[in-house]
C-alpha positions in Angstrom: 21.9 3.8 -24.3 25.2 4.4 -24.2 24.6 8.2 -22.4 22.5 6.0 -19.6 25.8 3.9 -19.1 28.3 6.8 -18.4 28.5 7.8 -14.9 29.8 11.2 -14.6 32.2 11.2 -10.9 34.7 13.7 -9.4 37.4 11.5 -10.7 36.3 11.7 -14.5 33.6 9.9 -16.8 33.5 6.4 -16.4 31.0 4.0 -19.0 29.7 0.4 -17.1 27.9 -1.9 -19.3 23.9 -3.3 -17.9 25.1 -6.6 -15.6 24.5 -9.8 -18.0 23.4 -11.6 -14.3 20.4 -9.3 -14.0 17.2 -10.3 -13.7 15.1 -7.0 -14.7 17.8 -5.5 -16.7 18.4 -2.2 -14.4 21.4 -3.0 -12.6 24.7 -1.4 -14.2 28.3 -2.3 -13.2 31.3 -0.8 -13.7 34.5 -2.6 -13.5 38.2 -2.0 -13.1 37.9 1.2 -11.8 41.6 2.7 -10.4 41.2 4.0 -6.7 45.0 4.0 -6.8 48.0 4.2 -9.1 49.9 0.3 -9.4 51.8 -0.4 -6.6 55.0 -0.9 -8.4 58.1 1.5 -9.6 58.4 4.3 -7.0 55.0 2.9 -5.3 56.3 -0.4 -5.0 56.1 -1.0 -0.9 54.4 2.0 -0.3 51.3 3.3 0.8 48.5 3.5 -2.1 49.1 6.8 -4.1 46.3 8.5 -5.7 45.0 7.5 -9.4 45.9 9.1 -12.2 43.4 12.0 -13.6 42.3 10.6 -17.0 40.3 13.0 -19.9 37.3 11.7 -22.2 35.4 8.7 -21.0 37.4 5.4 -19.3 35.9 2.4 -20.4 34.8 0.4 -17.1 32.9 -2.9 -19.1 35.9 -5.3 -18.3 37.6 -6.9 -15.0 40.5 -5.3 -13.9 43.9 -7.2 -13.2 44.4 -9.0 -9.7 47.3 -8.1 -7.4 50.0 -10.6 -7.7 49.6 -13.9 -6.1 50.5 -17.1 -7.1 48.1 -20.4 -6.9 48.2 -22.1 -3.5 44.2 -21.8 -2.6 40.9 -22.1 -3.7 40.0 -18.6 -5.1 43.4 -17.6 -6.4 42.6 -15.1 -9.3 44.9 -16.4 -12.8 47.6 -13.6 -12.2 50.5 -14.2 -14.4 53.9 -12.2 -15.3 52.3 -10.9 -17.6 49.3 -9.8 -16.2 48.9 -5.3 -15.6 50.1 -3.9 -13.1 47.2 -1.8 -12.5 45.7 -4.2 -9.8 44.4 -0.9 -7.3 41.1 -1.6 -8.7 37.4 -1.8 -8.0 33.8 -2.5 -9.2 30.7 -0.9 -8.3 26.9 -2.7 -9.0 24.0 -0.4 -8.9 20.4 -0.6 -9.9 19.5 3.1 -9.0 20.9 6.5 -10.2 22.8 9.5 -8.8 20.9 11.4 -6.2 18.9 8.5 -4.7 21.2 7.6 -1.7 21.0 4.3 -1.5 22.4 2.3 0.9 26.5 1.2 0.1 28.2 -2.1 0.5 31.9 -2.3 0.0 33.1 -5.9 -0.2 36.8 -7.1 0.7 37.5 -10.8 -0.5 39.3 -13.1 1.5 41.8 -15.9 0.8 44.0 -15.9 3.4 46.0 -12.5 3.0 48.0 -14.5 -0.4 45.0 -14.8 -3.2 41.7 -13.2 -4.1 40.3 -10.6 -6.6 36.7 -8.8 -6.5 36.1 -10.1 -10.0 35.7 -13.5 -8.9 32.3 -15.0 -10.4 31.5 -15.7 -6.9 31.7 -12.0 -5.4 29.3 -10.6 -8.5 27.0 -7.7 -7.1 24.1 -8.2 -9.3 21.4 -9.6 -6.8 22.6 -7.6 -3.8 22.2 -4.6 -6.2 18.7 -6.0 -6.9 17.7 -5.6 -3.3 18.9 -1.5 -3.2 22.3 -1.9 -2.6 25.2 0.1 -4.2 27.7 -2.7 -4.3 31.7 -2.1 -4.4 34.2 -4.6 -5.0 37.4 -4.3 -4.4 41.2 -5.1 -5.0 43.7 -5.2 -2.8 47.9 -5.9 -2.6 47.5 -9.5 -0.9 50.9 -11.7 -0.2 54.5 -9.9 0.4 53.4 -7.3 -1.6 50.5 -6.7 1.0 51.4 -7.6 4.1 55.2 -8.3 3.9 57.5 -6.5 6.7 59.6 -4.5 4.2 62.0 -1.6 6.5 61.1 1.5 6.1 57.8 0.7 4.5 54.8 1.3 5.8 53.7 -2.1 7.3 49.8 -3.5 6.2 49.9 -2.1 2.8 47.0 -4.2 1.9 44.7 -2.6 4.5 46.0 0.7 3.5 44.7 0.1 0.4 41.4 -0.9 1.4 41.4 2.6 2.9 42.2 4.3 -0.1 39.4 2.3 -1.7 37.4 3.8 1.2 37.8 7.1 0.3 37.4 6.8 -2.8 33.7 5.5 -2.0 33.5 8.5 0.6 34.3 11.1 -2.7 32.3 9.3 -5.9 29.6 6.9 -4.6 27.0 9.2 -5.0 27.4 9.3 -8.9 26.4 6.2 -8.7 23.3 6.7 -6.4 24.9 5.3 -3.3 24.8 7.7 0.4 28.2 8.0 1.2 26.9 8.2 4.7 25.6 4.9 5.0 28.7 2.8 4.0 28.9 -0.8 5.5 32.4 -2.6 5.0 32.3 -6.3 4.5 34.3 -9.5 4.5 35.2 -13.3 4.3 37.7 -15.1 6.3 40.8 -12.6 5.5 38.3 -10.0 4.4 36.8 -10.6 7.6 39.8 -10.2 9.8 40.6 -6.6 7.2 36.8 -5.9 8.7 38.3 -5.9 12.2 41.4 -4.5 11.2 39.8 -1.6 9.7 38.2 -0.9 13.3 40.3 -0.4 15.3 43.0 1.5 12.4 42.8 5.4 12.9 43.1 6.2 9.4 39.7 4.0 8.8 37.7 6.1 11.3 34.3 7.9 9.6 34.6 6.0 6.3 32.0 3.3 7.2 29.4 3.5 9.5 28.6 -0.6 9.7 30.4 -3.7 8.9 29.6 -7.5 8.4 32.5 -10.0 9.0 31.8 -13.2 8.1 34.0 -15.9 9.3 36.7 -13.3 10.7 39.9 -14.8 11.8 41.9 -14.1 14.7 45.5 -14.4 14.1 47.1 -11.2 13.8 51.4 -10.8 14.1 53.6 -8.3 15.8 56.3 -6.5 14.0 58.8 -8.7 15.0 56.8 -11.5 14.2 56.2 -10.1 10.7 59.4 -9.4 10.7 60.7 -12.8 11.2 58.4 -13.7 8.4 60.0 -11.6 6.1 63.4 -12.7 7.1 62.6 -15.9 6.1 61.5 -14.5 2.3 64.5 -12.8 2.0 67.0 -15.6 2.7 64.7 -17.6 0.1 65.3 -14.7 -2.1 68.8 -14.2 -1.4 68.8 -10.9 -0.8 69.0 -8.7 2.2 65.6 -7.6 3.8 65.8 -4.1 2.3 63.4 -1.6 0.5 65.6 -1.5 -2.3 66.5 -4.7 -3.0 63.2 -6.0 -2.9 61.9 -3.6 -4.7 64.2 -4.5 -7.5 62.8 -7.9 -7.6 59.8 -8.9 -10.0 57.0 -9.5 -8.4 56.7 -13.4 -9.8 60.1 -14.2 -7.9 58.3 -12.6 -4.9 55.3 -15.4 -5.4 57.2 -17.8 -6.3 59.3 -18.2 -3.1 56.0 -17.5 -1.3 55.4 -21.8 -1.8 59.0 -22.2 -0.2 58.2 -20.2 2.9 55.0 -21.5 3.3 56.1 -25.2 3.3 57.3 -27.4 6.3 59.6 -30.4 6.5 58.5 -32.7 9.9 60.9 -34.9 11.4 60.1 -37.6 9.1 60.9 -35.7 5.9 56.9 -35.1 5.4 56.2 -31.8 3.8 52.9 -30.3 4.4 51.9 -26.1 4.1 50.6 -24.0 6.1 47.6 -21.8 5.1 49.1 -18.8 5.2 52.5 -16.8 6.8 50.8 -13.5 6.4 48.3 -11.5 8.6 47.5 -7.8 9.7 50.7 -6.3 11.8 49.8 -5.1 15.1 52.4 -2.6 17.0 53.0 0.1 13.9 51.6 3.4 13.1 48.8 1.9 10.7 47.3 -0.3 13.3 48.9 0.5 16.7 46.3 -2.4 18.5 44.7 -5.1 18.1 41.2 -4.8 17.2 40.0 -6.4 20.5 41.7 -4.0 22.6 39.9 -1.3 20.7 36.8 -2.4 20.6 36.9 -3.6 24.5 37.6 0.2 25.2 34.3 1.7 23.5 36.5 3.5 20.7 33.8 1.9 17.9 31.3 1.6 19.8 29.2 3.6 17.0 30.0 1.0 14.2 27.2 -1.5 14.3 28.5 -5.3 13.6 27.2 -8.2 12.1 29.5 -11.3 12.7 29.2 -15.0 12.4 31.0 -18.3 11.3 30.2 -21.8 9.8 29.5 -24.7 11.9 32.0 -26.9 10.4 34.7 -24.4 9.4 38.0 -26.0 9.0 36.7 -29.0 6.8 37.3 -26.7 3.4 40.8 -27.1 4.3 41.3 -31.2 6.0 38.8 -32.1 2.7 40.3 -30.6 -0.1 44.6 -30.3 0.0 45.4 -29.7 3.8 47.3 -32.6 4.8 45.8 -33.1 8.2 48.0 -36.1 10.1 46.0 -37.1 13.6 46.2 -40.6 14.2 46.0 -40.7 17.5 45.0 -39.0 20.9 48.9 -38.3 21.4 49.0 -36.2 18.3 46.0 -34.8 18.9 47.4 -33.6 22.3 50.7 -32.2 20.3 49.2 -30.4 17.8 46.5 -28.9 20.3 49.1 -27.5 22.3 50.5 -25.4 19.3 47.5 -23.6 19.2 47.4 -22.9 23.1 45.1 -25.9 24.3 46.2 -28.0 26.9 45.8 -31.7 27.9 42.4 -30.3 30.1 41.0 -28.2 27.4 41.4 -31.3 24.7 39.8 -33.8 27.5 36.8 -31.2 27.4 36.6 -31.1 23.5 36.6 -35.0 23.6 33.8 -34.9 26.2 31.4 -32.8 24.3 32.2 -35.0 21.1 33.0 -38.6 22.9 32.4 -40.3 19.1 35.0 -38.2 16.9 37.9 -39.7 16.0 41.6 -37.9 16.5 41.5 -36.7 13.3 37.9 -35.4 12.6 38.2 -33.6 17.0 41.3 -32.1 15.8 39.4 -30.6 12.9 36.3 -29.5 14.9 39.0 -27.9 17.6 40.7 -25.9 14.3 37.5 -24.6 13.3 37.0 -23.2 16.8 40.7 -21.4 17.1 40.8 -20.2 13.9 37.5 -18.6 13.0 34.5 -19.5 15.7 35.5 -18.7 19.1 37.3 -15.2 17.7 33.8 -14.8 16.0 32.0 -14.4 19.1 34.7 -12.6 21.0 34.3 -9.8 18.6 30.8 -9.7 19.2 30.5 -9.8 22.5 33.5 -7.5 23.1 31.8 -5.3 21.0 28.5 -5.6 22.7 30.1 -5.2 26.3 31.6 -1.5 25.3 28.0 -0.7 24.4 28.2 -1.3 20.7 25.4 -3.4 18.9 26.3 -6.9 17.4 24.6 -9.4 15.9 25.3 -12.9 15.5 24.8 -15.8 13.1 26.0 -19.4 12.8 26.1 -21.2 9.4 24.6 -24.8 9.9 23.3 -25.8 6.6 25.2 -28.5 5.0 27.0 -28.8 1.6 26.3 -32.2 -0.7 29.6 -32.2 -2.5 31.9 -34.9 -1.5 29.4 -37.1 -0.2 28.4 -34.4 2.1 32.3 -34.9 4.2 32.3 -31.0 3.9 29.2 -30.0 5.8 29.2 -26.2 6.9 32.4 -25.7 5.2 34.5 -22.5 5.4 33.5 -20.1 2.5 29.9 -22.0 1.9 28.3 -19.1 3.0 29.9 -17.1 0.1 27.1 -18.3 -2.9 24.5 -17.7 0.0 25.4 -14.3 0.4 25.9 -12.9 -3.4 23.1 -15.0 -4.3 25.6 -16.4 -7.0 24.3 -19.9 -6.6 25.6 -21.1 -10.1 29.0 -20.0 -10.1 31.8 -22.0 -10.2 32.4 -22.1 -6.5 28.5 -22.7 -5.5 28.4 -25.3 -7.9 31.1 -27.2 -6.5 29.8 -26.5 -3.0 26.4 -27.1 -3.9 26.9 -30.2 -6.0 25.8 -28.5 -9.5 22.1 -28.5 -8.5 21.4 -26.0 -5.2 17.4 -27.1 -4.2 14.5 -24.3 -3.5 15.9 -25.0 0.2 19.1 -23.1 -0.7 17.9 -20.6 -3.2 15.5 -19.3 0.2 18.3 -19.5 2.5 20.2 -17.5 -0.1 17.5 -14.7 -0.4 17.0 -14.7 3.7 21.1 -13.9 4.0 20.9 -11.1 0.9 18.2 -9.7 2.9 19.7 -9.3 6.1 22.9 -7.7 4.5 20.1 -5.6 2.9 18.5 -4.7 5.9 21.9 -4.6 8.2 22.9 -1.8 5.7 20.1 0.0 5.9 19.6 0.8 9.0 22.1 -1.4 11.7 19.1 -4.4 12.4 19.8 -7.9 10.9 16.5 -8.8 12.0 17.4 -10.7 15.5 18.1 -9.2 18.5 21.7 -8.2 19.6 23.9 -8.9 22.0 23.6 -8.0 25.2 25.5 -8.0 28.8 23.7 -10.9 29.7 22.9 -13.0 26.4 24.7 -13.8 22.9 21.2 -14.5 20.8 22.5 -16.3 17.7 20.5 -16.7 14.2 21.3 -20.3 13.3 20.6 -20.2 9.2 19.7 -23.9 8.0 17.1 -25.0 5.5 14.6 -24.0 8.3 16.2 -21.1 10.5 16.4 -21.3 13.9 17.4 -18.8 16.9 18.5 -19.0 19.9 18.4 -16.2 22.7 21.8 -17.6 24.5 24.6 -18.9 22.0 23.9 -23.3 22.3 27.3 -23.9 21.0 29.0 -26.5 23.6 32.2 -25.4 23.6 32.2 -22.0 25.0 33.8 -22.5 28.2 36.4 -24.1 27.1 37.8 -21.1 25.6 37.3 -18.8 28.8 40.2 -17.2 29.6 42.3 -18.4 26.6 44.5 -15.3 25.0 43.6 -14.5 21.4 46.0 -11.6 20.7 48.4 -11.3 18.2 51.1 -13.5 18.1 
């Protein structure tokens, strides 16, 4: 048994263990896999360096550690001082055997560029495997350590090592009976927005053929953005913003004074936190554009896309811990205008939803900016330089909470993985998901299934003259033109980075 466990890869023997979640016993995963050496001594700010050869047989049966982060969101991963430093890791699911060229999925977790691991219960590749997948999870610096602005330091050292991870596919996947031909990248939220990042970043080119971005936001930074940011750390630091000196810094001071950066005083003394300070740097050698500009000029135009959001996005965040202040339609106007609407553009949101108070239009109209209106963007920018895209729109409702959620950001997640019963899709799900949700689960895994396979979702793609989108609910639904209301009001609104 133990023989039928050992995978034997260009980068040494590695033993998995049979996947305790399967359901025919067949699917084998191996975990905490190193794509990468730990980011920390002489690789501490610097682009991923390659692993470490190792003789014998690595055991690959447990979960690797999770990059340093502290505990601000939903989905942060435990990390502790204490935890290894060996966080460049990765997990690979797969119910067939070398040679059979399956179809590969690489999955990049989100959590807003601070928190996240691939071992999370949530992100478990069993069932996805089941369909004839070749899962792979993966790790990634997240926070300062990621995405920081550190001189002289290559800038978006997470996405660098989601490259690395890449390549690492691209050289051993087919040990494991994946086709490191057909590789489709995928993402939540700021897995999402590394999806479109990886597009458009000339060291990603040829390593995927596909990618799904679920819920992909659009804020991206300039270097001097990012490096006002990281100004900002290293007065809470109190030390100059230098490779050296941050480098000399544990990496638990580092999160710590991430809470201190990301929290705001208002004029009243209030404090309140933003969701995140961090996001993929636009204007370096790493990712020289945004990802709109490349894909407007036909650059990816081979990379077929699958992209969609949830109906009610931004209610994860004014439900559970944001504190979300709109009282009235003149803060409603103020805190539109931060986010590049004007007094006409709210008058039109309050049109389309005359019944909405302040506070619950406000949350509607961040849902939009943040991850909807960016959603179809990328699609149809991407459709419009003669790439294919398809699109989806998450309407089912969650229960929990009295149902105030709705279609929450991340309830897709249990949908996708099929991972109904863990800790997250219970929450979401109230502890008992219905047949309903268990189908819609199985439609989603298969059109991941079938969008890696062969570039169809199963709906019809974009066109010049028509963005068809797959509304999933209890009972599907699709639409040849996009029904969402709110459209126009976006026209002509810039979505670069900031």
């Amino acid at each position: 048994m133990d023989a039928e466990l050992t995978v034997e890869t260009p980068s040494g023997r590695l033993r998995g263990t049979p996947s305790p979640h399967a359901r025919n016993g067949t699917v084998v995963v191996h975990r905490g896999i190193p794509y990468a050496q730990a980011p920390f001594g002489e690789h501490r700010f610097a682009a991923p360096a390659p692993p470490v050869p190792f003789d014998g047989v690595r055991d690959c049966t447990a979960p690797g550690p999770p990059a340093p982060q502290g505990e601000l969101l939903i989905g942060a991963a435990g990390w502790t001082p204490d935890t290894p430093r060996e966080c460049l890791i990765l997990n690979v699911w797969s119910s067939v055997r070398a040679g059979e060229n399956a179809p590969v999925l690489v999955w990049i977790h989100g959590g807003a560029y601070l928190v996240g691991s691939a071992s999370e219960p949530t992100y478990d590749g069993t069932r996805l495997a089941e369909t004839g997948l070749v899962v792979v999870g993966i790790n990634y610096r997240v926070g300062f350590e990621g995405f920081g602005h550190v001189p002289g330091r290559p800038d978006n050292r997470g996405l660098l090592d989601q490259i690395a991870a890449l390549r690492w596919v691209r050289e051993n996947i087919a040990s494991f009976g994946g086709d490191p031909g057909n590789v489709t990248v995928a993402g939540e939220s700021a897995g999402a927005g590394s999806v479109a990042a990886l597009m458009a970043m000339p060291d990603a080119r040829g390593l995927f053929h596909r990618a799904i971005a679920h819920s992909p936001p659009g804020d991206m930074m300039r270097t001097e953005t990012a490096r006002l940011v990281s100004e900002r750390f290293a007065e809470v630091l109190g030390v100059p913003l230098e490779a050296e000196a941050l480098a000399a810094l544990p990496p638990e001071k580092i999160v710590a004074a991430t809470e201190e950066v990301l929290t705001r005083t208002d004029s009243q003394g209030r404090r309140s936190r933003s969701l995140t300070c961090f996001a993929p740097v636009v204007g370096g050698p790493e990712l020289p554009e945004a990802p709109l500009d490349v894909i407007a000029r036909g650059d990816v135009s081979d990379i077929d896309l699958l992209t969609g959001h949830n109906l009610h996005e931004y209610r994860l965040f004014s439900e559970l811990g944001q504190d979300v202040r709109v009282n009235d339609e003149e803060a409603l106007l103020r805190k539109a205008a931060r986010i590049g609407l004007g007094a006409g553009e709210v008058a039109a949101y309050r049109e389309v939803h005359p019944a909405l108070s302040p506070r619950d239009l406000y949350v509607s109209v961040m849902g939009d900016a943040m991850f909807g209106e960016f959603t179809l963007r990328l699609a149809e920018t991407h459709a419009a330089a003669g790439g294919r895209a398809h699109v989806f729109r998450l309407a089912l409702e969650s229960p929990a909470l009295g149902g105030r959620l709705g279609a929450c950001h991340a309830l897709d997640l249990p949908l996708a993985f099929g991972t109904l019963e863990s800790d997250l899709g219970a929450f979401l799900f109230d502890g008992a998901p219905t047949d309903a949700h268990r189908a819609l689960s199985r439609r989603i895994m298969g059109a991941w299934r079938d969008f890696a396979t062969g570039g169809d979702a199963g709906w019809s793609p974009v066109s010049a003259g028509a963005t068809p989108v797959k509304v999933w609910d209890e009972v599907d639904e699709l639409y040849a033109h996009d029904p969402s209301p709110v459209r126009h009001i976006w026209r002509g609104l810039p979505m670069g980075p900031k």
